[in-house]
PDB file of N, CA, C and O in Angstrom:
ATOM      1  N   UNK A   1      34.328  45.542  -5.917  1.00  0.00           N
ATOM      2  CA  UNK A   1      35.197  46.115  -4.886  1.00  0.00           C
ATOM      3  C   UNK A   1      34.435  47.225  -4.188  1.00  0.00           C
ATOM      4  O   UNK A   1      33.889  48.094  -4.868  1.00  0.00           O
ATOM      5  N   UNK A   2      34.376  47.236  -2.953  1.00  0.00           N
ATOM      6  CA  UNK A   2      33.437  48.338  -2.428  1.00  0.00           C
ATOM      7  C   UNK A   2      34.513  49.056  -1.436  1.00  0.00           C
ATOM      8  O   UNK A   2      35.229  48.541  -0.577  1.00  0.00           O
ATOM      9  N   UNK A   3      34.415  50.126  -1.756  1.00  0.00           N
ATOM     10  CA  UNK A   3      35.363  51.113  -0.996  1.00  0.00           C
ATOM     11  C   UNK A   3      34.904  52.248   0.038  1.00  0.00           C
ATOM     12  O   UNK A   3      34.844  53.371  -0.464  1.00  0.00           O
ATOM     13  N   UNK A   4      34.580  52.154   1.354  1.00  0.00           N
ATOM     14  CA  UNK A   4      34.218  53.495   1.824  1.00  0.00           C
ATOM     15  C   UNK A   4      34.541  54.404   1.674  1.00  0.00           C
ATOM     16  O   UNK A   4      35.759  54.578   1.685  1.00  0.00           O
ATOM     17  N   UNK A   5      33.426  55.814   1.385  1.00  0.00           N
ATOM     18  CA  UNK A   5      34.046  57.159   1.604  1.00  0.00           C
ATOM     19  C   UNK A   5      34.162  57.592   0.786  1.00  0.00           C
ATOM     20  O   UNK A   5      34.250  58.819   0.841  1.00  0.00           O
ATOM     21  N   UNK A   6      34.247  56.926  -0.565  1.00  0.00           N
ATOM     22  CA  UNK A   6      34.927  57.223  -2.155  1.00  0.00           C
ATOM     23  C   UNK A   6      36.034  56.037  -2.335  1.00  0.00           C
ATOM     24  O   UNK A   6      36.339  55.046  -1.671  1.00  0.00           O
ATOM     25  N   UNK A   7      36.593  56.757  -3.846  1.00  0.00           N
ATOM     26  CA  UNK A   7      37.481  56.079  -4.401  1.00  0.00           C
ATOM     27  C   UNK A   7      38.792  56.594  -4.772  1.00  0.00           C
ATOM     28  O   UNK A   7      39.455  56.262  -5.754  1.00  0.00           O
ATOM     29  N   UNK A   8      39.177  57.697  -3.607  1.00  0.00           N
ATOM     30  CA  UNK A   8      40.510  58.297  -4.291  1.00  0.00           C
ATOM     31  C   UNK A   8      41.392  57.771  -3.964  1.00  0.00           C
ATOM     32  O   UNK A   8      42.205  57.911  -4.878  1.00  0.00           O
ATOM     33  N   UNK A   9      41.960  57.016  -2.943  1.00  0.00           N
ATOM     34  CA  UNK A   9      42.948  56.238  -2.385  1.00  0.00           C
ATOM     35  C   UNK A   9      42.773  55.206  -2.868  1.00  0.00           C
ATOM     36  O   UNK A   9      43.822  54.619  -2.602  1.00  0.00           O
ATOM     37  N   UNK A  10      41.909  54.258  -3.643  1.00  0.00           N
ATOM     38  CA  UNK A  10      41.913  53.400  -4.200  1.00  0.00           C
ATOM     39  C   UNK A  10      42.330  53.417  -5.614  1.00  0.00           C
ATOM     40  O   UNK A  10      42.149  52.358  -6.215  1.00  0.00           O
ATOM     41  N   UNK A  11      42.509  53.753  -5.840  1.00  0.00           N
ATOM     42  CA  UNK A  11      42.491  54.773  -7.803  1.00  0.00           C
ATOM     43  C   UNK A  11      43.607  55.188  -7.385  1.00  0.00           C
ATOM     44  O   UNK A  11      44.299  55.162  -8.402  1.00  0.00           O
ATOM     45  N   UNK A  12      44.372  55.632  -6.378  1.00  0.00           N
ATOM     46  CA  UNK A  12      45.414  55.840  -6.346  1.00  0.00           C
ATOM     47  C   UNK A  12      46.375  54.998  -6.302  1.00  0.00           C
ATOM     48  O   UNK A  12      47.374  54.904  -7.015  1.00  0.00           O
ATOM     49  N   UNK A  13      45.851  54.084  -4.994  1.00  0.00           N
ATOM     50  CA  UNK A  13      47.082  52.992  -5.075  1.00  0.00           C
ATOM     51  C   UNK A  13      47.213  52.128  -6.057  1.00  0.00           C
ATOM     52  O   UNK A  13      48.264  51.522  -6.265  1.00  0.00           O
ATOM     53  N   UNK A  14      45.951  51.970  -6.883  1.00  0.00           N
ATOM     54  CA  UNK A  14      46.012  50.915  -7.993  1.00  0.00           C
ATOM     55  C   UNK A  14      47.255  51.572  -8.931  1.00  0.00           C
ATOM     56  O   UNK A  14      48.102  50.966  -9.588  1.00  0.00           O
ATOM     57  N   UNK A  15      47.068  52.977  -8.766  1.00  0.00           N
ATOM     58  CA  UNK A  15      47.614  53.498 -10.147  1.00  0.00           C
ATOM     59  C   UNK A  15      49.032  53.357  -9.635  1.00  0.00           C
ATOM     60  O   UNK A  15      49.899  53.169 -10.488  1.00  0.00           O
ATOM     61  N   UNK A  16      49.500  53.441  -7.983  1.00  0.00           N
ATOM     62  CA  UNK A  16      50.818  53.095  -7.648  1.00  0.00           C
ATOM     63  C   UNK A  16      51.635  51.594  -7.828  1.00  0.00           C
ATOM     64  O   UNK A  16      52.790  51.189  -7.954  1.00  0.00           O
ATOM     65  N   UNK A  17      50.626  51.202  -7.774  1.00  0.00           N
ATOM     66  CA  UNK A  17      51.027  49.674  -7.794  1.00  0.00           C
ATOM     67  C   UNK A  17      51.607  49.475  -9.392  1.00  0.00           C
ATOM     68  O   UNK A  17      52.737  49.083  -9.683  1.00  0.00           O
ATOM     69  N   UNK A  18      50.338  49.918 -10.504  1.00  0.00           N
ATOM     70  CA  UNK A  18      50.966  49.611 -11.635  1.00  0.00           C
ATOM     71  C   UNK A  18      52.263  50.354 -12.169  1.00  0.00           C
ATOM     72  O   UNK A  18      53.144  49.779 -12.808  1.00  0.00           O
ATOM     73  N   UNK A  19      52.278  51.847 -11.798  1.00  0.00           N
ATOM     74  CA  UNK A  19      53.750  52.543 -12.256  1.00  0.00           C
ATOM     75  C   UNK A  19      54.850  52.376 -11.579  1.00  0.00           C
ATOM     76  O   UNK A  19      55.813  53.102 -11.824  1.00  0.00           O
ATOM     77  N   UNK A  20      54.926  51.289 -10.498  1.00  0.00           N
ATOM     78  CA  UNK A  20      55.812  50.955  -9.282  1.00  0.00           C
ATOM     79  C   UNK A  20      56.397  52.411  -8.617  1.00  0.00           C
ATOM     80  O   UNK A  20      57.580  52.728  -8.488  1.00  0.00           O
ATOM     81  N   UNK A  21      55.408  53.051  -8.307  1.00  0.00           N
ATOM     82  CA  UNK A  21      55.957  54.479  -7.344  1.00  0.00           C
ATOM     83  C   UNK A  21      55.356  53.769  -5.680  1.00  0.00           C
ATOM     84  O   UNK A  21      54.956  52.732  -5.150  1.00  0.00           O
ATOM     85  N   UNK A  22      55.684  55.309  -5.403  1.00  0.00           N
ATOM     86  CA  UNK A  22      55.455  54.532  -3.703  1.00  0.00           C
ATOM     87  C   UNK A  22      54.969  55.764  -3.156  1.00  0.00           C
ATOM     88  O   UNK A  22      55.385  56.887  -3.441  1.00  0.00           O
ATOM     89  N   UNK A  23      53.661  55.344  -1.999  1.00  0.00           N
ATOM     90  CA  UNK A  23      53.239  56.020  -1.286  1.00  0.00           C
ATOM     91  C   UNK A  23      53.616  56.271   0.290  1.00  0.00           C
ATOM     92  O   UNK A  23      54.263  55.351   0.791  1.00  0.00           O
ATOM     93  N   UNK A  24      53.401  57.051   0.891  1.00  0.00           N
ATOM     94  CA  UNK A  24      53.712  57.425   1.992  1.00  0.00           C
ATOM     95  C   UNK A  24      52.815  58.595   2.970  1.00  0.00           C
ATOM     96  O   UNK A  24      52.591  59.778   2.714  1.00  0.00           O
ATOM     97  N   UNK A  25      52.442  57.843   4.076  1.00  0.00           N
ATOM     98  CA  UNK A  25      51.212  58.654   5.106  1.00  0.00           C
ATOM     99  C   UNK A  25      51.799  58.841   6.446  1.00  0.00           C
ATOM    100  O   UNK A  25      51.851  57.837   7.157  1.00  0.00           O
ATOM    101  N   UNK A  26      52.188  59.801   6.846  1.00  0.00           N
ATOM    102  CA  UNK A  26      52.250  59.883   8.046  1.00  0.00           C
ATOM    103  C   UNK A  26      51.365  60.553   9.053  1.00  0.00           C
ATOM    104  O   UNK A  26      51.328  61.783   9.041  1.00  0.00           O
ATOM    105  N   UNK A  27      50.626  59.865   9.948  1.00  0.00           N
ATOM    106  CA  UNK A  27      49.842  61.081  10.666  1.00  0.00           C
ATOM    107  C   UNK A  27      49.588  60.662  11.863  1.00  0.00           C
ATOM    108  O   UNK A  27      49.764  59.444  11.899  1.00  0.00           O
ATOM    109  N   UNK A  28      49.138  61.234  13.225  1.00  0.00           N
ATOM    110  CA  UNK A  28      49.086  61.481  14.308  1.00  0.00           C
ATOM    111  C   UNK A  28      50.395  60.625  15.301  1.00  0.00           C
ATOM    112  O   UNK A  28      51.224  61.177  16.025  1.00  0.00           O
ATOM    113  N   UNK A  29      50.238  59.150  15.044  1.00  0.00           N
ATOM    114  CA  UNK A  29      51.167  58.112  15.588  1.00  0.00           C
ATOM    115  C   UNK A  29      51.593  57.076  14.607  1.00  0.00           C
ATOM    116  O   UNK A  29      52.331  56.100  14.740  1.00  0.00           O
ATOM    117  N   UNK A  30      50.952  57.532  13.613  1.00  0.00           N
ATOM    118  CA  UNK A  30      51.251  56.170  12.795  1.00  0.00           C
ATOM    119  C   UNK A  30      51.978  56.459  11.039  1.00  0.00           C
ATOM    120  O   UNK A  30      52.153  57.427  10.300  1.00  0.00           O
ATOM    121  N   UNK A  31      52.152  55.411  11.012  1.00  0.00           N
ATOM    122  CA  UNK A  31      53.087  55.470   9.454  1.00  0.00           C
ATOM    123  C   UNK A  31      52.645  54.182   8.488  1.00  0.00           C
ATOM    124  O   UNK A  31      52.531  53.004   8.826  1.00  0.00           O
ATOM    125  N   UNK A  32      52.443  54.758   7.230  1.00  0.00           N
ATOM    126  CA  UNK A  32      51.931  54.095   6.510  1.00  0.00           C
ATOM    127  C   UNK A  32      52.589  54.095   4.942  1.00  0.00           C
ATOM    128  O   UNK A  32      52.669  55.124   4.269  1.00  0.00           O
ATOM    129  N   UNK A  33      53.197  52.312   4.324  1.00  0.00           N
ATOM    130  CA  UNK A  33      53.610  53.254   3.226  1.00  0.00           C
ATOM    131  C   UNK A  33      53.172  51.604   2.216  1.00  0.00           C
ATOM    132  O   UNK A  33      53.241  50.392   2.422  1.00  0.00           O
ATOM    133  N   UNK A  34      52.773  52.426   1.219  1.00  0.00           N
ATOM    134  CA  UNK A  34      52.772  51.085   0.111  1.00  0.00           C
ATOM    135  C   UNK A  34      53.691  51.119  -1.319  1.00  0.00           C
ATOM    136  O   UNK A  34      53.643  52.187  -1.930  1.00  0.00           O
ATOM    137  N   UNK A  35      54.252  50.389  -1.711  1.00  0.00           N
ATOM    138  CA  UNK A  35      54.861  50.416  -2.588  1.00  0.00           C
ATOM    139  C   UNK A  35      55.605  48.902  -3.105  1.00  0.00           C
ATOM    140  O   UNK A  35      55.547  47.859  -2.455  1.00  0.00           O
ATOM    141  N   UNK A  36      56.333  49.080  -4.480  1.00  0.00           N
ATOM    142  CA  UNK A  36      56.384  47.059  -4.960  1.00  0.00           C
ATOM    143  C   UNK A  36      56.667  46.411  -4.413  1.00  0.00           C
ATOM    144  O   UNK A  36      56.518  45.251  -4.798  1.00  0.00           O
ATOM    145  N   UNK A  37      57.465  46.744  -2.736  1.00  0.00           N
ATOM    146  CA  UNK A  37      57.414  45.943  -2.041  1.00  0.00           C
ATOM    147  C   UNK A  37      56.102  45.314  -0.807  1.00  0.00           C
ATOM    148  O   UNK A  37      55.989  44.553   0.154  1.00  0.00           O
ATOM    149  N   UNK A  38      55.407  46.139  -1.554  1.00  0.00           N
ATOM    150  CA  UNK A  38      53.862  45.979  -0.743  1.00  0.00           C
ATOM    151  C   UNK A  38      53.156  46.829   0.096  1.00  0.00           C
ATOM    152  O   UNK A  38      52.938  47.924  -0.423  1.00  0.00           O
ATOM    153  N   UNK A  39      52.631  46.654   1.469  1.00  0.00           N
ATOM    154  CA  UNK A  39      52.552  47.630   2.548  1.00  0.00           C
ATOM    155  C   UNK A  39      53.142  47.389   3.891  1.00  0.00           C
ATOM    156  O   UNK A  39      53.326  46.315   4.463  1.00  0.00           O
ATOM    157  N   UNK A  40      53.509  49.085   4.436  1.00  0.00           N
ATOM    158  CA  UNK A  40      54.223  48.419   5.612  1.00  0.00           C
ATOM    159  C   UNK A  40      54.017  49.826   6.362  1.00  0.00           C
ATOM    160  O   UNK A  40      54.205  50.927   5.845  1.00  0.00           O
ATOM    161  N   UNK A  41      53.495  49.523   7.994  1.00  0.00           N
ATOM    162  CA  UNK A  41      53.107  50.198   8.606  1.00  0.00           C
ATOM    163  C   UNK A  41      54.061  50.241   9.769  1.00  0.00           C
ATOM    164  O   UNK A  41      54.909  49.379   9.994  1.00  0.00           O
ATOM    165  N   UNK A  42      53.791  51.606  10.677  1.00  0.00           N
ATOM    166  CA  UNK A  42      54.164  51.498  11.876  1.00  0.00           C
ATOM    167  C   UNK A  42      53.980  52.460  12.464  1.00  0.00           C
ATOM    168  O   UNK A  42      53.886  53.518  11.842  1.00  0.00           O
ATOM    169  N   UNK A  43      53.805  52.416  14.587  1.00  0.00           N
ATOM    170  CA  UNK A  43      53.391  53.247  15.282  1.00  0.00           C
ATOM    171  C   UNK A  43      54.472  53.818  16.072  1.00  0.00           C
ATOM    172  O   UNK A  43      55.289  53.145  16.702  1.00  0.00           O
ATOM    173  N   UNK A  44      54.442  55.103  16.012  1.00  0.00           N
ATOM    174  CA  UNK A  44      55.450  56.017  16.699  1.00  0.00           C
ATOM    175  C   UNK A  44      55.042  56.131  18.536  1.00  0.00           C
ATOM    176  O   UNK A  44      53.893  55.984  18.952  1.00  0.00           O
ATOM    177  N   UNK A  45      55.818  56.315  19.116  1.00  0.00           N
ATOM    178  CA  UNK A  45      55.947  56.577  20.421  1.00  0.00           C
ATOM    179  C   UNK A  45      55.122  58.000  20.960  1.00  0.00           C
ATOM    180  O   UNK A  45      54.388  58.003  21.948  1.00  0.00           O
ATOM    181  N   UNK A  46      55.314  58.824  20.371  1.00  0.00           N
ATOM    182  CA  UNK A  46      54.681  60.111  20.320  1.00  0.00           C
ATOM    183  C   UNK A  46      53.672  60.319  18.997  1.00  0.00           C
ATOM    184  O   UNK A  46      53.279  59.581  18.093  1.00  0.00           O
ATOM    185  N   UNK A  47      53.486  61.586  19.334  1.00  0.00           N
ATOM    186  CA  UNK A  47      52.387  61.692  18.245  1.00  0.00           C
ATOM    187  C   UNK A  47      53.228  63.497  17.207  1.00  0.00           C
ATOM    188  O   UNK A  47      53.941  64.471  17.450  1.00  0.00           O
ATOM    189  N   UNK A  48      52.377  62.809  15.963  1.00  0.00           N
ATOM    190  CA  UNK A  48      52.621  63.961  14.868  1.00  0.00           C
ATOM    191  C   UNK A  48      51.517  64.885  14.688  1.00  0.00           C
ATOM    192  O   UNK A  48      50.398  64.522  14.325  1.00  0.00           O
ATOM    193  N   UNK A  49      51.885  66.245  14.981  1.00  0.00           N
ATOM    194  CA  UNK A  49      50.534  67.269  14.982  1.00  0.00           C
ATOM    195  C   UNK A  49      50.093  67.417  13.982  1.00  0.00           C
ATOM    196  O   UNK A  49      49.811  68.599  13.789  1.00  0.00           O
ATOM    197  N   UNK A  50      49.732  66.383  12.689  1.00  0.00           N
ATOM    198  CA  UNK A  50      49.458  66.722  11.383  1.00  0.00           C
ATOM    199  C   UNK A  50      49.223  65.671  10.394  1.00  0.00           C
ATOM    200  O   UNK A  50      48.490  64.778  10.820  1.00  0.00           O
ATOM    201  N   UNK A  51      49.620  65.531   9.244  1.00  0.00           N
ATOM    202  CA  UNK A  51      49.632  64.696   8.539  1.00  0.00           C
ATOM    203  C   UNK A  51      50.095  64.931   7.171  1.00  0.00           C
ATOM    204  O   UNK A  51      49.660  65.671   6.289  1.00  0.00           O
ATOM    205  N   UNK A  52      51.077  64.126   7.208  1.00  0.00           N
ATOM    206  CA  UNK A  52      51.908  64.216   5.707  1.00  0.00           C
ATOM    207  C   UNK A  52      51.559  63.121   4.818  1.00  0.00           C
ATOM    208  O   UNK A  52      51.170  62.061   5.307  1.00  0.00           O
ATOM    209  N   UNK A  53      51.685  63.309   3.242  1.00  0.00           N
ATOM    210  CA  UNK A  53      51.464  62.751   1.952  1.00  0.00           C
ATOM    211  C   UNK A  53      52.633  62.441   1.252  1.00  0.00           C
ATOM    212  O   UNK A  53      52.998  63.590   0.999  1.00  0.00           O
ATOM    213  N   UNK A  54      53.268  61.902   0.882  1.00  0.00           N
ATOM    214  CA  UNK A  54      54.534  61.712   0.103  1.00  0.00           C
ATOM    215  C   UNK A  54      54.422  60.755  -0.829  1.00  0.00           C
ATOM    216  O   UNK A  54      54.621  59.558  -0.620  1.00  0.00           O
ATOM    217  N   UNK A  55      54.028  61.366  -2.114  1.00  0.00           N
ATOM    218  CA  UNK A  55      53.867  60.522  -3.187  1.00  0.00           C
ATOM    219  C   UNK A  55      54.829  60.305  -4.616  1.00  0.00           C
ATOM    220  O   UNK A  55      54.983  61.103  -5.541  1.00  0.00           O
ATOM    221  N   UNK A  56      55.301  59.193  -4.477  1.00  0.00           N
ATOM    222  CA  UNK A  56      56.665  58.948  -5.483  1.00  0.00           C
ATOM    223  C   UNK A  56      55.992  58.282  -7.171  1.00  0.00           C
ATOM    224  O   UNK A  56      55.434  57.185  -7.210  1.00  0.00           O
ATOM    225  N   UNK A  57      56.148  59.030  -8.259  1.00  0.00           N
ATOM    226  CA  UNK A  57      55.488  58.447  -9.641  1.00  0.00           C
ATOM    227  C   UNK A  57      56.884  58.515 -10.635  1.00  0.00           C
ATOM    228  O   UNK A  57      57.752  59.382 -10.742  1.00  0.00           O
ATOM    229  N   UNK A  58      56.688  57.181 -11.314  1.00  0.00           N
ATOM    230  CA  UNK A  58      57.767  57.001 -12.382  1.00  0.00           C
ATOM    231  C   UNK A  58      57.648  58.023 -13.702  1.00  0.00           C
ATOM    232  O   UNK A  58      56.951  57.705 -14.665  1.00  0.00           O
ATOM    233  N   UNK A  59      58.337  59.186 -13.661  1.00  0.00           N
ATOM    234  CA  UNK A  59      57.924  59.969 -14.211  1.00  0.00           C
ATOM    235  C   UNK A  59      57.911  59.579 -16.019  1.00  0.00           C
ATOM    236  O   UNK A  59      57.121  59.896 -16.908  1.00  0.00           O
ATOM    237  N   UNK A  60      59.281  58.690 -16.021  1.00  0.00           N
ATOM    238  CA  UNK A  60      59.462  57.975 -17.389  1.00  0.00           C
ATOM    239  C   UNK A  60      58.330  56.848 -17.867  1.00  0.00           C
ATOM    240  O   UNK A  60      58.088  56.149 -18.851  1.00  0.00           O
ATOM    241  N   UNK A  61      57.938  57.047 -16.895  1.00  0.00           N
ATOM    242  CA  UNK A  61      56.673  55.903 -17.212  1.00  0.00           C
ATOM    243  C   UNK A  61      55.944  55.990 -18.357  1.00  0.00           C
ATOM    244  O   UNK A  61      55.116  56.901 -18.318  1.00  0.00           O
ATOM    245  N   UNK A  62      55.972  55.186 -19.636  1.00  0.00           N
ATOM    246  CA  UNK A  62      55.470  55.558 -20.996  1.00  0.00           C
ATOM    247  C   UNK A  62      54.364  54.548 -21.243  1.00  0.00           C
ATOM    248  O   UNK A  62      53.936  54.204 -22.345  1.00  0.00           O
ATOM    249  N   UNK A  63      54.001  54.163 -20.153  1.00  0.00           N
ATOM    250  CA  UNK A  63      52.635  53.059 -20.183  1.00  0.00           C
ATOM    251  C   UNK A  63      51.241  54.429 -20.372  1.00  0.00           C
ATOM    252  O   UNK A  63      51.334  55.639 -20.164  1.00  0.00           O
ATOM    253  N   UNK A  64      49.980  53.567 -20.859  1.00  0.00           N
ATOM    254  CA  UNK A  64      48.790  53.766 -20.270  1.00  0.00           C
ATOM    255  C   UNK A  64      48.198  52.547 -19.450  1.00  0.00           C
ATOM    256  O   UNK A  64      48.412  51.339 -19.349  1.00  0.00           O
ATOM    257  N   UNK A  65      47.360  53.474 -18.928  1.00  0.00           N
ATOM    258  CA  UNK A  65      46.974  52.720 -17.822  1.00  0.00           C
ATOM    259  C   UNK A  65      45.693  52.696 -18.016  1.00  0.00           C
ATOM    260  O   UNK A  65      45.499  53.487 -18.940  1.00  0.00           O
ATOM    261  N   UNK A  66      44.198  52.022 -17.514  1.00  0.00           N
ATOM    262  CA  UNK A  66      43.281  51.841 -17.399  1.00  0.00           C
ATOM    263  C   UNK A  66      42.410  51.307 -16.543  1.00  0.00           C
ATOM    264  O   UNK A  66      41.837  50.244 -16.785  1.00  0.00           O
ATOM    265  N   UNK A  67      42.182  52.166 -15.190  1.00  0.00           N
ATOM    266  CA  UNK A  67      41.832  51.550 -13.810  1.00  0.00           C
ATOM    267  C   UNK A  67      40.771  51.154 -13.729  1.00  0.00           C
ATOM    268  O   UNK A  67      39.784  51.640 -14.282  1.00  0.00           O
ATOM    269  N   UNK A  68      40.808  50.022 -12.890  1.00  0.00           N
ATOM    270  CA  UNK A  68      39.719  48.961 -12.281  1.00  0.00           C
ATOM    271  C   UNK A  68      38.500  49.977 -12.135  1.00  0.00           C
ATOM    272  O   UNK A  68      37.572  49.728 -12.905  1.00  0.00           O
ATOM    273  N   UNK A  69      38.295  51.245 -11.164  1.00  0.00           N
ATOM    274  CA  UNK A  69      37.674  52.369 -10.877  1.00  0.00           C
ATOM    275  C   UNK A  69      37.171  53.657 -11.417  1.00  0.00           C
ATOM    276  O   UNK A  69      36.549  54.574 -10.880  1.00  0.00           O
ATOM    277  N   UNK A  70      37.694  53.443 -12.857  1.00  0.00           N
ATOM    278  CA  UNK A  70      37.480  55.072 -13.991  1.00  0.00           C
ATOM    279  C   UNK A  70      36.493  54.339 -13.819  1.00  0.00           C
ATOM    280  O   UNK A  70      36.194  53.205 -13.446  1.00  0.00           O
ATOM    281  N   UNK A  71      35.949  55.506 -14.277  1.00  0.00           N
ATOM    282  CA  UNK A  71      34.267  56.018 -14.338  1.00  0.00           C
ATOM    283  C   UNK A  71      34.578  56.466 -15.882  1.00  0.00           C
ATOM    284  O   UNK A  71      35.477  57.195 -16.301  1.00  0.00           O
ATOM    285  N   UNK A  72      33.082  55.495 -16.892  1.00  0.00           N
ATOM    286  CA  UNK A  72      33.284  55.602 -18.702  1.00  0.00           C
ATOM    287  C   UNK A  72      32.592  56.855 -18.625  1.00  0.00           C
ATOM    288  O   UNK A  72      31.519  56.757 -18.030  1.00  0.00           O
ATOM    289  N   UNK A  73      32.904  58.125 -19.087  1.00  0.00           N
ATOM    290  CA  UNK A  73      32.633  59.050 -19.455  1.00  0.00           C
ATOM    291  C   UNK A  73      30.872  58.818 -19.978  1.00  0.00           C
ATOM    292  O   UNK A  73      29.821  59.383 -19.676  1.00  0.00           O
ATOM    293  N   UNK A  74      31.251  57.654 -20.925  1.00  0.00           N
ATOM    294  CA  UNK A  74      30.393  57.677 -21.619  1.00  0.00           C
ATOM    295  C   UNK A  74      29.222  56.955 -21.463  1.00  0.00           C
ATOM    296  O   UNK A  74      28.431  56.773 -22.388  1.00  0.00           O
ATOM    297  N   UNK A  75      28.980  56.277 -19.641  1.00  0.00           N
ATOM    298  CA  UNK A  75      28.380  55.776 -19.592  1.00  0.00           C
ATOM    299  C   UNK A  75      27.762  56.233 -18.046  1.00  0.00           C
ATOM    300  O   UNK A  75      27.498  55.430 -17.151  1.00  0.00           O
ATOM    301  N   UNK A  76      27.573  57.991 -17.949  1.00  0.00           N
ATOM    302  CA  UNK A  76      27.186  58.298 -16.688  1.00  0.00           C
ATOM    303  C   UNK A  76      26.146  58.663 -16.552  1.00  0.00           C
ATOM    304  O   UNK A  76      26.009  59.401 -15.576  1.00  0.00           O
ATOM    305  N   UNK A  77      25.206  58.456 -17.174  1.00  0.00           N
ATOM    306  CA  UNK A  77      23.898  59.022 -17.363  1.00  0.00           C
ATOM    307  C   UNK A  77      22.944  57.941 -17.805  1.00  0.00           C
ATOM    308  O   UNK A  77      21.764  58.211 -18.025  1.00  0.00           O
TER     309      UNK A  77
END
C-alpha cells in the first residue's frame, strides 16, 4: 500500500473502519466523511475559512487491534 505524505490518515481510517467510528473533514468547499457506511463527500456553494476534524471512536470498544501500517518496534533498525 503506498500512501503519500505519510501514514496518519491511513492508520487512521483503518483504525476507523475496524472500531466502526466515523470520521469527518470539513474544509475550504468541501466535505468529507467516512464511516461503516463507507465514504461520502460533498461540495458547498461557498467556501469555509478553515478546516474542521470530527472524529467519532467506540469508546466501549474492548477489541485490540493490529494495523496493516504499525511500524514493529522491534524491527526499526
Amino acid at each position: 500500500m503506498s500512501v503519500s505524505g505519510g501514514i496518519g490518515l491511513a492508520v487512521l481510517k483503518e483504525f476507523i473502519e475496524l472500531n466502526k467510528g466515523k470520521m469527518q473533514i470539513v474544509s475550504s468547499d468541501g466535505f468529507y466523511q467516512f464511516d461503516d457506511q463507507g465514504e461520502q463527500t460533498s461540495q458547498f456553494v461557498g467556501q469555509f475559512p478553515g478546516t474542521i476534524v470530527n472524529l467519532q471512536f467506540k469508546t466501549n470498544d474492548i477489541h485490540n487491534y493490529s494495523l496493516k501500517n504499525e511500524i514493529d518496534i522491534n524491527d526499526i533498525f
